[in-house]
Biopython code that builds the backbone (N, CA, C, O; Angstrom):
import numpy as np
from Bio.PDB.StructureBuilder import StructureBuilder

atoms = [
    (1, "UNK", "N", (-10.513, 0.782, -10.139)),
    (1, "UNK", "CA", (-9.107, 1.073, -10.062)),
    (1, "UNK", "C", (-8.829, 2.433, -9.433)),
    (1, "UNK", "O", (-7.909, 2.542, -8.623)),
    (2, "UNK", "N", (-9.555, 3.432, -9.760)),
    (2, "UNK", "CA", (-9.625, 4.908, -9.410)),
    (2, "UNK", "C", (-9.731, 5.051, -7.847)),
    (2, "UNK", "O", (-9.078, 5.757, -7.078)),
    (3, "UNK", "N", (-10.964, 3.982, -7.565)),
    (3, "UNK", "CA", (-10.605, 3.649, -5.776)),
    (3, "UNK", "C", (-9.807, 3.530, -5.052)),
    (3, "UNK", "O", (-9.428, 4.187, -4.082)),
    (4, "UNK", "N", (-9.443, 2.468, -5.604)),
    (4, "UNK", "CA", (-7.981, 1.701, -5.024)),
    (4, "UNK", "C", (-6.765, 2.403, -4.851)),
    (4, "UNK", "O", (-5.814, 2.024, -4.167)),
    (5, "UNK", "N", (-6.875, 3.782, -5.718)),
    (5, "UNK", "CA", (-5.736, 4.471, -5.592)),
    (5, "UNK", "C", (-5.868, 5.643, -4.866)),
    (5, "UNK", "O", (-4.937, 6.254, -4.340)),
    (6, "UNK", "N", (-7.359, 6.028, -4.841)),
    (6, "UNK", "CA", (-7.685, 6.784, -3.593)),
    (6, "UNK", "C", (-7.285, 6.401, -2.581)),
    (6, "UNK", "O", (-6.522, 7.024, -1.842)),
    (7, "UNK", "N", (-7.850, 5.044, -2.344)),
    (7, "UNK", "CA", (-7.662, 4.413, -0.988)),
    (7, "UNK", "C", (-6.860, 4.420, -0.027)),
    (7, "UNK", "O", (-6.898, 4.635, 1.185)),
    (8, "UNK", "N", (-5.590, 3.944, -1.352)),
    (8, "UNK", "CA", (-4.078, 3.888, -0.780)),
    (8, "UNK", "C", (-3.402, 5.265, -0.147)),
    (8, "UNK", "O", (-2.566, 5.352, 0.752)),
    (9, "UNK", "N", (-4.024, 6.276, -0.893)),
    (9, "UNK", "CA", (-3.536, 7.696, -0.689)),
    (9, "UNK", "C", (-3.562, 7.916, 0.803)),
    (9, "UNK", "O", (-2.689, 8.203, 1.621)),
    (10, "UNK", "N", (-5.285, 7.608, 0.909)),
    (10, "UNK", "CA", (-5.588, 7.987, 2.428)),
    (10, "UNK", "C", (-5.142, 6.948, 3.552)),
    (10, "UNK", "O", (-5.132, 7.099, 4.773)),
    (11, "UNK", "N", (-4.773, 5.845, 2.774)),
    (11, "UNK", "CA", (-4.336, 4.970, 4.129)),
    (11, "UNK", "C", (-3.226, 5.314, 4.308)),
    (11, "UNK", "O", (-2.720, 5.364, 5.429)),
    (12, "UNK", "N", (-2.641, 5.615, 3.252)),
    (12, "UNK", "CA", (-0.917, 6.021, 3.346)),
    (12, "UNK", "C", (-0.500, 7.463, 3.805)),
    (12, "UNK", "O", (0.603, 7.967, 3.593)),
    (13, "UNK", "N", (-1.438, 7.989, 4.398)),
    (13, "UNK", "CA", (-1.585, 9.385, 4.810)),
    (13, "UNK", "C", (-2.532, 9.895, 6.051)),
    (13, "UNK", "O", (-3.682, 10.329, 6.103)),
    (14, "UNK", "N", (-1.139, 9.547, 7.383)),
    (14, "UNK", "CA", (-1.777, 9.692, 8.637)),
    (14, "UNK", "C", (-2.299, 10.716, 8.855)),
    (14, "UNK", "O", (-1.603, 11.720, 8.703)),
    (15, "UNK", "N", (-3.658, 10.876, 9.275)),
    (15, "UNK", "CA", (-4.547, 12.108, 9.182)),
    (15, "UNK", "C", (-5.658, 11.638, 8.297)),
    (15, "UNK", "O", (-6.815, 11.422, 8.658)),
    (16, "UNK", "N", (-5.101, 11.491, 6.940)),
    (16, "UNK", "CA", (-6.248, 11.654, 5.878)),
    (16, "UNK", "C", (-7.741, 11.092, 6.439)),
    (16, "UNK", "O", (-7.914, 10.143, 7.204)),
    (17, "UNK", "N", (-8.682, 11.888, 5.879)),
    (17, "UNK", "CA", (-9.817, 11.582, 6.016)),
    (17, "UNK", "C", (-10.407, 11.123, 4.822)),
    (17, "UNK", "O", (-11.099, 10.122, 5.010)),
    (18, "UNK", "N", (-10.366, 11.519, 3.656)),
    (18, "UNK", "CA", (-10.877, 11.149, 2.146)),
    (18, "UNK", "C", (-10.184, 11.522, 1.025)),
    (18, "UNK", "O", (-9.240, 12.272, 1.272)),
    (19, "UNK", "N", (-10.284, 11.350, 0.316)),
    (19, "UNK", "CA", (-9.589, 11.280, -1.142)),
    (19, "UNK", "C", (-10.968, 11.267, -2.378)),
    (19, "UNK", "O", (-11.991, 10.585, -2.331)),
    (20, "UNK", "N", (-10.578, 12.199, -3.359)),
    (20, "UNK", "CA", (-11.856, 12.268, -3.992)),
    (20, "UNK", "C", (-11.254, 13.012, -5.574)),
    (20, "UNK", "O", (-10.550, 14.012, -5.435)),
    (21, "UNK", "N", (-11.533, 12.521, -7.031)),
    (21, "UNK", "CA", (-11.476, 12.834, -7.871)),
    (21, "UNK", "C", (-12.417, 13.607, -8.505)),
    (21, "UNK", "O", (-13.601, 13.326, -8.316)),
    (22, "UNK", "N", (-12.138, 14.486, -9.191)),
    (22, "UNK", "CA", (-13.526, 15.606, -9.991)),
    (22, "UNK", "C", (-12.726, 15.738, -10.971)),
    (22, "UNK", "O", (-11.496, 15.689, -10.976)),
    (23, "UNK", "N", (-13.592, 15.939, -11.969)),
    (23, "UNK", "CA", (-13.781, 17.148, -13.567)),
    (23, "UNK", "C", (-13.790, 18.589, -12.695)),
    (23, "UNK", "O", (-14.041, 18.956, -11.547)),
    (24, "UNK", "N", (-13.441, 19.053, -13.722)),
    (24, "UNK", "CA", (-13.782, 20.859, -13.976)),
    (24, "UNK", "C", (-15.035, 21.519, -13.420)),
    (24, "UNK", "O", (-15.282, 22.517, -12.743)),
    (25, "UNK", "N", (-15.743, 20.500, -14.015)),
    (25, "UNK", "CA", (-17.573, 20.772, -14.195)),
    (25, "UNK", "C", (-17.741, 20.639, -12.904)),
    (25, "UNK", "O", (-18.488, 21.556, -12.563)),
    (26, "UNK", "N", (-17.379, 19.825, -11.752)),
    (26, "UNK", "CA", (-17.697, 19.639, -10.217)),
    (26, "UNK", "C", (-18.227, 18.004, -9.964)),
    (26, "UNK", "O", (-18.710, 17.523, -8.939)),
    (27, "UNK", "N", (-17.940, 17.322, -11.331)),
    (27, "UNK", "CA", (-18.596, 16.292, -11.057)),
    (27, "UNK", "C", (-17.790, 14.776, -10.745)),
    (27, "UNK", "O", (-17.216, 14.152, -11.636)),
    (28, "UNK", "N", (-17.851, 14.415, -9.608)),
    (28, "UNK", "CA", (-17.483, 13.323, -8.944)),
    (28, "UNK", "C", (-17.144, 11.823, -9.861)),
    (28, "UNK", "O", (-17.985, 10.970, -10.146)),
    (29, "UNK", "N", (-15.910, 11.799, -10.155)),
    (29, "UNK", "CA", (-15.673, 10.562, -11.167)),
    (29, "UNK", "C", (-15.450, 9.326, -9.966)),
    (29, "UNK", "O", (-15.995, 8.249, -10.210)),
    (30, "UNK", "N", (-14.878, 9.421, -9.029)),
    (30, "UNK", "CA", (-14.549, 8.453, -8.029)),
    (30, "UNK", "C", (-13.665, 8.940, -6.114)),
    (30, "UNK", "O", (-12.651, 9.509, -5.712)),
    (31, "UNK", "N", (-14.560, 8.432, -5.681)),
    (31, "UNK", "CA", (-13.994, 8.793, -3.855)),
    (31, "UNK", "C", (-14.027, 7.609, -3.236)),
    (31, "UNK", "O", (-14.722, 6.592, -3.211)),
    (32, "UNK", "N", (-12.820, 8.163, -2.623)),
    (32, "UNK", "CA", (-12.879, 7.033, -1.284)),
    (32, "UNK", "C", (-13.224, 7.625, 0.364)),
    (32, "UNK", "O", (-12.278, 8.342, 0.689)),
    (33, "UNK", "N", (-13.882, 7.578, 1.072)),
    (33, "UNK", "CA", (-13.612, 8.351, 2.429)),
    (33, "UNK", "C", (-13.648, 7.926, 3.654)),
    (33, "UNK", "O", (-14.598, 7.884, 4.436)),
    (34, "UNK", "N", (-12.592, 7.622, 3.779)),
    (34, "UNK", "CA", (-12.299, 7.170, 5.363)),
    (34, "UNK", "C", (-12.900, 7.248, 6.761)),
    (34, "UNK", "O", (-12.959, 6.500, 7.737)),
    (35, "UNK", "N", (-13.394, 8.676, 6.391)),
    (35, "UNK", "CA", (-14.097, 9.289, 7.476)),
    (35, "UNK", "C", (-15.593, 9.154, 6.965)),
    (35, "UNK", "O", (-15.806, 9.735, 5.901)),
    (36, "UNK", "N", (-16.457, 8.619, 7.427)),
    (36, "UNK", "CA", (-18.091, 8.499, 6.832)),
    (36, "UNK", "C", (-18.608, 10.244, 6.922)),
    (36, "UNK", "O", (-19.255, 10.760, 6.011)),
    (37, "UNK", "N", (-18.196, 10.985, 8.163)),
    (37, "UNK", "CA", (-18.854, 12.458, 8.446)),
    (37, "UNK", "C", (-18.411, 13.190, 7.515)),
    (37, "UNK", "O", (-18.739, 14.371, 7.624)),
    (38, "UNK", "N", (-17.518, 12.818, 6.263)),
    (38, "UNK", "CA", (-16.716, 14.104, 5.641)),
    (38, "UNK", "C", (-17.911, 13.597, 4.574)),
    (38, "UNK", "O", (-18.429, 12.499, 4.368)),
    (39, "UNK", "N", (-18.104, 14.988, 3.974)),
    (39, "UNK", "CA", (-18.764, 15.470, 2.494)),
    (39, "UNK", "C", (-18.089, 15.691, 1.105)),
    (39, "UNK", "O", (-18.092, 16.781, 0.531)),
    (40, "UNK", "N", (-17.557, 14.646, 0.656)),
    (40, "UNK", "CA", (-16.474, 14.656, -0.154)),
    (40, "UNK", "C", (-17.166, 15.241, -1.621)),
    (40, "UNK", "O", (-16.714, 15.946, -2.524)),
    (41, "UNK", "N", (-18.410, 14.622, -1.401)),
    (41, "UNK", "CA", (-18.962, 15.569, -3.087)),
    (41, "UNK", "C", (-19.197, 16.984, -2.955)),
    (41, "UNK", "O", (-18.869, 17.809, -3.808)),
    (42, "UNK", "N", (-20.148, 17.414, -1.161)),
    (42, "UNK", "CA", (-20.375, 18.668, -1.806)),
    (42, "UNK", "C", (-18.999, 19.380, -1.830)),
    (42, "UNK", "O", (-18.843, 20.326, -2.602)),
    (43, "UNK", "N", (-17.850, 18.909, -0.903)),
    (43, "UNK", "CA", (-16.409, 20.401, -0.807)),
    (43, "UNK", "C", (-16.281, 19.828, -2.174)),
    (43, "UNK", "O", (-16.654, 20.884, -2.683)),
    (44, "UNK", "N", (-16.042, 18.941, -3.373)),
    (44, "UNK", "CA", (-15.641, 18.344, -4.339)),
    (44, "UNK", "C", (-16.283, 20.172, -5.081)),
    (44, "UNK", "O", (-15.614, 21.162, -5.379)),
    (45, "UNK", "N", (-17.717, 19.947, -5.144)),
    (45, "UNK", "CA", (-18.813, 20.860, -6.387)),
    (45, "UNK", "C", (-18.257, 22.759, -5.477)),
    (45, "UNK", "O", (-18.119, 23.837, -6.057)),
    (46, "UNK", "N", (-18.143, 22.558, -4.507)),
    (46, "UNK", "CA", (-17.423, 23.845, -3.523)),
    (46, "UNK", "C", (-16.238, 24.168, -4.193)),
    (46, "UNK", "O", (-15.816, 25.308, -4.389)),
    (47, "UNK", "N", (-15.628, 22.928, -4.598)),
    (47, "UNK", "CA", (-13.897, 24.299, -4.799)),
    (47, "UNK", "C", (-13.990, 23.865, -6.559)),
    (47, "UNK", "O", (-12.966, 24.107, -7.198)),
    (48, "UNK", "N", (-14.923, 23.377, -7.163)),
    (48, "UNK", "CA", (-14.155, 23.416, -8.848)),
    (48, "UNK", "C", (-14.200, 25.179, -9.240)),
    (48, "UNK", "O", (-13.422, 25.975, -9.766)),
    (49, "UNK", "N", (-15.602, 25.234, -8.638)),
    (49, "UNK", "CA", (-15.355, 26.936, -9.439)),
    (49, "UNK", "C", (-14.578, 28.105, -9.322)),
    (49, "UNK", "O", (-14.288, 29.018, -10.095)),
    (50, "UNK", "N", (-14.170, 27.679, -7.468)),
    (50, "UNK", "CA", (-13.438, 28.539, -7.399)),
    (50, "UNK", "C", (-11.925, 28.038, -7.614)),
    (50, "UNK", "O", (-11.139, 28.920, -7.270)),
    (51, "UNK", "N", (-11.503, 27.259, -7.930)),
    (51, "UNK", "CA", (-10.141, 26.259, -8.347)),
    (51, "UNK", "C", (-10.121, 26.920, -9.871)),
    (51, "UNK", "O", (-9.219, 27.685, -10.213)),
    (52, "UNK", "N", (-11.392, 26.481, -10.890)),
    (52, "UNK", "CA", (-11.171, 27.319, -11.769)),
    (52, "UNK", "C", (-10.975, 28.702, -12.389)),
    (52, "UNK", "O", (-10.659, 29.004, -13.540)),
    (53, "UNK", "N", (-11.299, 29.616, -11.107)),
    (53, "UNK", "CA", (-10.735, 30.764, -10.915)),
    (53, "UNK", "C", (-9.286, 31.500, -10.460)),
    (53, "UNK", "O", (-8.843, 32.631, -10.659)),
    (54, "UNK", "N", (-8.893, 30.610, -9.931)),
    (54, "UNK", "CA", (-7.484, 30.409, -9.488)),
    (54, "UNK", "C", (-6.618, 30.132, -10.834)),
    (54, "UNK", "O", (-5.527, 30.654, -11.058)),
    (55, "UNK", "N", (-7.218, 29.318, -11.602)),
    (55, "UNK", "CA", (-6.199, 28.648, -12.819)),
    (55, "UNK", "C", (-6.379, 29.591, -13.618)),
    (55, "UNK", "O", (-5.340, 29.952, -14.169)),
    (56, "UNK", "N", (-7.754, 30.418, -14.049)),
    (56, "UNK", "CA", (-7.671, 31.549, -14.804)),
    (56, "UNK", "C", (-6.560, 32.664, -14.207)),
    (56, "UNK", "O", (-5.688, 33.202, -14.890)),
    (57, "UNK", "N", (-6.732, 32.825, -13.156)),
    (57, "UNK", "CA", (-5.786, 33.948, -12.195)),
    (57, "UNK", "C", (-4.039, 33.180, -12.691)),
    (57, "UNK", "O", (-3.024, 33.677, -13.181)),
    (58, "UNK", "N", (-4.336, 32.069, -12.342)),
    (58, "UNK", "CA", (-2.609, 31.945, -12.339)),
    (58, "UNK", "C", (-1.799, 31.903, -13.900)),
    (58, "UNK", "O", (-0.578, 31.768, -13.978)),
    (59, "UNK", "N", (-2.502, 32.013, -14.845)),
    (59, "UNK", "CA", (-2.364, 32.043, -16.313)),
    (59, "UNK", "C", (-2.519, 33.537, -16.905)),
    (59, "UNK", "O", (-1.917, 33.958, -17.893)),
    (60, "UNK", "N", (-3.427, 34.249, -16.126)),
    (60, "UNK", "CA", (-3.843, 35.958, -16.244)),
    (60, "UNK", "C", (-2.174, 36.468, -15.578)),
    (60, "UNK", "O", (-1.627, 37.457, -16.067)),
    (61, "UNK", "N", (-1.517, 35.693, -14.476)),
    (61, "UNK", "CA", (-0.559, 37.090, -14.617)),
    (61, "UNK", "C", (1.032, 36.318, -14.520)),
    (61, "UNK", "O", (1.964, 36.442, -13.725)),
    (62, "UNK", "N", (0.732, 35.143, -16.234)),
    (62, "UNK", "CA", (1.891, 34.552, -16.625)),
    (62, "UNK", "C", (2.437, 33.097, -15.959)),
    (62, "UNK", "O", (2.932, 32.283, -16.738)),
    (63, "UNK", "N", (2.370, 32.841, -14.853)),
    (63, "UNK", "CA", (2.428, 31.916, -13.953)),
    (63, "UNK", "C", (2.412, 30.307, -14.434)),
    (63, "UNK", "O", (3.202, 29.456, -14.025)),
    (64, "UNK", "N", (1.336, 30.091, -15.391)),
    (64, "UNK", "CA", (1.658, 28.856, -16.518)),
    (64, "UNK", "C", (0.703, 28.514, -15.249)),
    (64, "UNK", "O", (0.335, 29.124, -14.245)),
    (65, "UNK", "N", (0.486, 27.190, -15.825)),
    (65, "UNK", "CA", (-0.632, 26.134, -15.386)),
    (65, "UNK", "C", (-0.463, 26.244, -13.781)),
    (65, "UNK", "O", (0.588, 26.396, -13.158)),
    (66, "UNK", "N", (-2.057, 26.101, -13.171)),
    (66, "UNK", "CA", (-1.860, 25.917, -11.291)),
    (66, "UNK", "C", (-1.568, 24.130, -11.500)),
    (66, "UNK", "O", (-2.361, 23.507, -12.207)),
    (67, "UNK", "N", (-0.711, 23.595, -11.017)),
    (67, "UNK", "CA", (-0.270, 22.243, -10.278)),
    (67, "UNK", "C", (-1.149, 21.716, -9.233)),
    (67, "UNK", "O", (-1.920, 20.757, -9.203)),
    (68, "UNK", "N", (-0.686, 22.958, -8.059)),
    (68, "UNK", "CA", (-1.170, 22.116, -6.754)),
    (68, "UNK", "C", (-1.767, 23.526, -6.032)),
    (68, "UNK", "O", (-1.649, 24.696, -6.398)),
    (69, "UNK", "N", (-2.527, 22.883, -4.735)),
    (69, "UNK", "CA", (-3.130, 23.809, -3.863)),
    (69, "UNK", "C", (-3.530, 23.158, -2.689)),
    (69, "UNK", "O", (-4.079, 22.104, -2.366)),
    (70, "UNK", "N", (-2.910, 24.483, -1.997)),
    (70, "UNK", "CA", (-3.446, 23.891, -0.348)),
    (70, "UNK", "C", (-4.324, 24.391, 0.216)),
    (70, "UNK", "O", (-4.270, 25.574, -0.117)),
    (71, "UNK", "N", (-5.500, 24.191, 1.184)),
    (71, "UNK", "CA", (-6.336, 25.246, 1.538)),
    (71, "UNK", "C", (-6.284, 25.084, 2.926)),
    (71, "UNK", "O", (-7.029, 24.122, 3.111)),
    (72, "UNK", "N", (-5.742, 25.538, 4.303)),
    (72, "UNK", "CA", (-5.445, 25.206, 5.499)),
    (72, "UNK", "C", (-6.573, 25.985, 6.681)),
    (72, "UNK", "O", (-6.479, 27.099, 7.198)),
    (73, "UNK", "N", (-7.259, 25.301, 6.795)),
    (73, "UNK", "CA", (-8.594, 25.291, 7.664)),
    (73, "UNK", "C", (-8.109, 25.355, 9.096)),
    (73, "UNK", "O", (-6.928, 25.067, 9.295)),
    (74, "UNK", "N", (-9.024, 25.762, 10.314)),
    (74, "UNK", "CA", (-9.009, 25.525, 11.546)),
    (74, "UNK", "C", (-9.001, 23.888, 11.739)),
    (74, "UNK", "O", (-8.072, 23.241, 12.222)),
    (75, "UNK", "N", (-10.006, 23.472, 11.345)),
    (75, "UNK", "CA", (-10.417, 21.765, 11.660)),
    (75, "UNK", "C", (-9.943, 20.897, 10.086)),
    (75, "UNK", "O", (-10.211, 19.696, 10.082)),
    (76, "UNK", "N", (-9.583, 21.205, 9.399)),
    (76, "UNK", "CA", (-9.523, 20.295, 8.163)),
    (76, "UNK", "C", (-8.109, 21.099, 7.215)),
    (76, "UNK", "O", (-7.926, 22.313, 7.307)),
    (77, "UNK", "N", (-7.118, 20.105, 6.250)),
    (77, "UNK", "CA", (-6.796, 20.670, 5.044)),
    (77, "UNK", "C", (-7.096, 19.949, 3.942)),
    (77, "UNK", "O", (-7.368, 18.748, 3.947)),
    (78, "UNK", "N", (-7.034, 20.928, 2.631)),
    (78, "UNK", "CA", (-6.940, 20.355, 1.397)),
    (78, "UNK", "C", (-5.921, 20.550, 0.751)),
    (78, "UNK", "O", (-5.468, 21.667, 0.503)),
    (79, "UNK", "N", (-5.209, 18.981, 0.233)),
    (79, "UNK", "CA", (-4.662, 19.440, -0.560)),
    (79, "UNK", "C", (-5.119, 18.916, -1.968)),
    (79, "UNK", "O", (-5.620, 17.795, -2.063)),
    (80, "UNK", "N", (-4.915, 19.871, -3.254)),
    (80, "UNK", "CA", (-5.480, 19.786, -4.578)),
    (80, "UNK", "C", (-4.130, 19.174, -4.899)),
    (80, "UNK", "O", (-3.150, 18.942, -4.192)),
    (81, "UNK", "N", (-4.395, 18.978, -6.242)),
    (81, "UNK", "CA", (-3.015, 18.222, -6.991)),
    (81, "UNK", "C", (-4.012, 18.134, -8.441)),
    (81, "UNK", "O", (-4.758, 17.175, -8.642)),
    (82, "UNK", "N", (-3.890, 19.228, -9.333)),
    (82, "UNK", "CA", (-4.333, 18.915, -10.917)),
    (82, "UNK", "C", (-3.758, 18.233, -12.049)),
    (82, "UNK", "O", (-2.709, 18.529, -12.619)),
    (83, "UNK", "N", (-4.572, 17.263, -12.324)),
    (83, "UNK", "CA", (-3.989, 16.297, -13.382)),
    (83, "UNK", "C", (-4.491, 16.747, -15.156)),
    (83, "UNK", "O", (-4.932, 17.821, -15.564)),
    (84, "UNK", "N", (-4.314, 15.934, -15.638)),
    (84, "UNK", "CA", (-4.528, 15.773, -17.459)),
    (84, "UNK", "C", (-6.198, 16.283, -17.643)),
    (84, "UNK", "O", (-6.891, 16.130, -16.638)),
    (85, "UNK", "N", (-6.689, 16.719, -18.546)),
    (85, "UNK", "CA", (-7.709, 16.860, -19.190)),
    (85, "UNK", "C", (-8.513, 17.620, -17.990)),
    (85, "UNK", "O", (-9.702, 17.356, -18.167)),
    (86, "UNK", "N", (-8.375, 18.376, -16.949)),
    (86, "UNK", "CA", (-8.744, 19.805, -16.064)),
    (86, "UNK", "C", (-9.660, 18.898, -15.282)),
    (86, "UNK", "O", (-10.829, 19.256, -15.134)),
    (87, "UNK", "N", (-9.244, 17.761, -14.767)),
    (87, "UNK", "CA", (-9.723, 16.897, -13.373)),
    (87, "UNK", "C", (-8.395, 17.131, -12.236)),
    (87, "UNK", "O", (-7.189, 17.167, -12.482)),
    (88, "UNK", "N", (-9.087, 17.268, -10.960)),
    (88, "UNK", "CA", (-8.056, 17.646, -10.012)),
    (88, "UNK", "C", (-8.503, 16.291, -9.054)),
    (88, "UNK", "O", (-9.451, 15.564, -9.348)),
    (89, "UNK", "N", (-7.672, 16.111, -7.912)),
    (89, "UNK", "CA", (-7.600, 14.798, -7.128)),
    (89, "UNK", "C", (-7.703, 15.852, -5.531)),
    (89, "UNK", "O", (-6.825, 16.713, -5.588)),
    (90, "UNK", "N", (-8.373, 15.934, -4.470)),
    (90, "UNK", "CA", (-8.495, 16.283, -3.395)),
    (90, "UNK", "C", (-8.043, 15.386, -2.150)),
    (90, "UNK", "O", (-8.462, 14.231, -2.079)),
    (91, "UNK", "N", (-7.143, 15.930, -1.109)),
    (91, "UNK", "CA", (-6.753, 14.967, -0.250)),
    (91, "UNK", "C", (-7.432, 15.707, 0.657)),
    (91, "UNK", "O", (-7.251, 16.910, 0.465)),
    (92, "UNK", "N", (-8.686, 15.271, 2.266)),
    (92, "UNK", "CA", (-8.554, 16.045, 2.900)),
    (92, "UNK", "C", (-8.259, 15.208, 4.275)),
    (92, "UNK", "O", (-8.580, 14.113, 4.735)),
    (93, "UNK", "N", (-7.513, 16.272, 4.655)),
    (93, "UNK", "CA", (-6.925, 15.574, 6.029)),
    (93, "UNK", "C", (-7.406, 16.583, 7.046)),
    (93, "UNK", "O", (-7.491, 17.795, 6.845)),
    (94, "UNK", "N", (-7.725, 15.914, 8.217)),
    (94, "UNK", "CA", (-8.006, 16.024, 9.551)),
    (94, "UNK", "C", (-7.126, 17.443, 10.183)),
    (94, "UNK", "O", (-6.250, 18.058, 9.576)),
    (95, "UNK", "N", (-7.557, 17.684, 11.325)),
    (95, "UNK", "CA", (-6.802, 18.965, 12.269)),
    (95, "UNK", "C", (-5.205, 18.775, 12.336)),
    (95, "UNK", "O", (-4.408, 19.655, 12.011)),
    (96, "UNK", "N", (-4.732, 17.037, 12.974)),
    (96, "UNK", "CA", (-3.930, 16.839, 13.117)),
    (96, "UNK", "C", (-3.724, 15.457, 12.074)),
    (96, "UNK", "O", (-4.242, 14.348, 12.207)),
    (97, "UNK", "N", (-2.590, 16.033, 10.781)),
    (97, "UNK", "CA", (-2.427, 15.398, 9.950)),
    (97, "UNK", "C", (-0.560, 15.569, 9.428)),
    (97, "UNK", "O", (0.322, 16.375, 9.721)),
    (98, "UNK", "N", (-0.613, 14.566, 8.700)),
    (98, "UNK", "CA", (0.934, 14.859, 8.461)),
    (98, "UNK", "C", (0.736, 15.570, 6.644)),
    (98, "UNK", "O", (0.661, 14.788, 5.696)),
    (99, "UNK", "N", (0.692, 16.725, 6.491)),
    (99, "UNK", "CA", (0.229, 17.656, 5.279)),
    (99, "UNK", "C", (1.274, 17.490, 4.307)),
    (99, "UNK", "O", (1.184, 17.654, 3.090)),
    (100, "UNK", "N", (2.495, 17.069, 5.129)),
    (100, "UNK", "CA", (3.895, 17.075, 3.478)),
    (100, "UNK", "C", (3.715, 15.237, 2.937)),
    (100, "UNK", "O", (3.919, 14.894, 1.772)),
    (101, "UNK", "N", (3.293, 14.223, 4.087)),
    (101, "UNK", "CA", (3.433, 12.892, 3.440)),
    (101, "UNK", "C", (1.773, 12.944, 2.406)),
    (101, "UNK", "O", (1.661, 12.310, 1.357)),
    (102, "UNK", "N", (1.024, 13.522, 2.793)),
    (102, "UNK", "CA", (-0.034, 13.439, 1.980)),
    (102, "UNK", "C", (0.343, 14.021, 0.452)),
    (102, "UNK", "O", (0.422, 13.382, -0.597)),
    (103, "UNK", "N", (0.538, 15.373, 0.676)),
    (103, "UNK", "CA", (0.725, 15.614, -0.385)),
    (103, "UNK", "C", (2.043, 14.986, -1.358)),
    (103, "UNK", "O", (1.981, 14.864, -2.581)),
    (104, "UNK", "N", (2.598, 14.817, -0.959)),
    (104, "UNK", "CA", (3.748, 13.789, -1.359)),
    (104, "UNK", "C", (2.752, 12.430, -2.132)),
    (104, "UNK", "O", (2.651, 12.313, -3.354)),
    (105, "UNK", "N", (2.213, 11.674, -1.315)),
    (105, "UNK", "CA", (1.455, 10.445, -1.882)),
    (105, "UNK", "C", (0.237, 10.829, -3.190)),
    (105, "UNK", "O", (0.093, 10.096, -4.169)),
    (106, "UNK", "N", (-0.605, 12.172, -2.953)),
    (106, "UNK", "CA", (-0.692, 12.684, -3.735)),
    (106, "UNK", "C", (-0.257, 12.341, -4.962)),
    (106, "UNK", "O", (-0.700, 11.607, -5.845)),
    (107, "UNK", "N", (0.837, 13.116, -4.826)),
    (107, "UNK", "CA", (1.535, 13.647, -6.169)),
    (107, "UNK", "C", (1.673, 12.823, -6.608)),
    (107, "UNK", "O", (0.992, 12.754, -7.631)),
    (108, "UNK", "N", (2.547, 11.567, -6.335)),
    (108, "UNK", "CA", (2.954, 10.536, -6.441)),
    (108, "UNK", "C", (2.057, 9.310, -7.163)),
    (108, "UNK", "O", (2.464, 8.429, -7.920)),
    (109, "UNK", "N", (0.923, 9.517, -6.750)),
    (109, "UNK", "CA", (-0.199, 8.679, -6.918)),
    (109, "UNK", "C", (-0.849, 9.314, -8.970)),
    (109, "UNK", "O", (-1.415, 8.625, -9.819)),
    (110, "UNK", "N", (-0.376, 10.940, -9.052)),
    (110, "UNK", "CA", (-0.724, 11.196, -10.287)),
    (110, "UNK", "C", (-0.871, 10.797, -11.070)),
    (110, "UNK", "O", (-1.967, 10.817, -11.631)),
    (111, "UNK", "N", (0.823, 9.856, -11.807)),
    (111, "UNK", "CA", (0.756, 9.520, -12.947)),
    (111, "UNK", "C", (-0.590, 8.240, -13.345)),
    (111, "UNK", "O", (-1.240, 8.008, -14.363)),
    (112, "UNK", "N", (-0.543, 7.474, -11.595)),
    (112, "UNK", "CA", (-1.224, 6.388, -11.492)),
    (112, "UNK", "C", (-2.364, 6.958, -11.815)),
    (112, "UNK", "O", (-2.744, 6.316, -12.794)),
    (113, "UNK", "N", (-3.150, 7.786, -11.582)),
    (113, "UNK", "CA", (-4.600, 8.725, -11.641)),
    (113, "UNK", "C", (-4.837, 8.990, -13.128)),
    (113, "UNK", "O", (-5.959, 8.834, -13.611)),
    (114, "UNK", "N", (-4.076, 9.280, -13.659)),
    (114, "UNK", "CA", (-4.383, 10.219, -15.163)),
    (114, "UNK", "C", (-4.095, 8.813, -16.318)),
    (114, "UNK", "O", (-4.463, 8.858, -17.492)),
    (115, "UNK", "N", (-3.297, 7.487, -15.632)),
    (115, "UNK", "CA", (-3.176, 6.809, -16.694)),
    (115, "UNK", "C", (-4.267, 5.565, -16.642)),
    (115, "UNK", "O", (-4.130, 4.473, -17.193)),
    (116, "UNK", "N", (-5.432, 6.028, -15.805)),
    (116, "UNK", "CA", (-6.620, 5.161, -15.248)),
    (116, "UNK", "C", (-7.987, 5.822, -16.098)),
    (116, "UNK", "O", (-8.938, 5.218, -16.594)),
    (117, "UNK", "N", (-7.672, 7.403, -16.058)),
    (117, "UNK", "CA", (-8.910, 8.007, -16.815)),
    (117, "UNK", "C", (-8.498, 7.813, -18.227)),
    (117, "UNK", "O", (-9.238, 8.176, -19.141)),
]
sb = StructureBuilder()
sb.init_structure("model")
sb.init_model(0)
sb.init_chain("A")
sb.init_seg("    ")
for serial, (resi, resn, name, xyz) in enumerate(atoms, 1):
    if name == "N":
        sb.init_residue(resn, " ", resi, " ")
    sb.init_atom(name, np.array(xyz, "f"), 0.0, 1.0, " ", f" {name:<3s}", serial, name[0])
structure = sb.get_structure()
């Protein structure tokens, strides 16, 4: 089921290259990836620690829980979107991508995400 809603993310999101769910810990609950060349586990085990540094940071100066995050690359973006129990959902899209419908489907796709785990 966790697929299927990856799936949709990235089909529904011109650009997207993969879609990929993690824990905290860095560890890969479910991906989909469009693109075979993208490395969806290792950027997955790449940004938990520093994602979880960010959420310490954004709680250290009052800010309340991090939501979302973008990370805007030369060749690639990410966008994060954190759900229930400190698992985040990764969209990454291509050079030339449409970055507001992704993250939009994203978001959108949440409640569907958190009421699957």
């Amino acid at each position: 089921m966790i697929a299927d809603t990856l799936q949709k993310i990235v089909e529904n999101s011109p650009g997207a290259q993969g879609a990929i769910l993690v824990d905290a810990d860095g560890i890969v609950i479910d991906q989909f990836a469009g693109d075979s060349s993208v490395d969806l586990e290792s950027m997955a085990q790449e940004l938990s620690a520093r994602l979880l540094a960010l959420r310490q940071m954004a709680e250290s100066l009052g800010m309340g829980d991090l939501r979302e995050f973008v990370l805007k690359a030369d060749d690639a973006t990410l966008a994060v979107y954190f759900l229930n129990n400190n698992m985040f959902a990764v969209l990454v899209l291509g050079a030339v991508a449409n970055l507001g419908k992704g993250r939009w489907k994203l978001r959108a796709a949440a409640a569907s995400l958190n009421s699957e785990l």
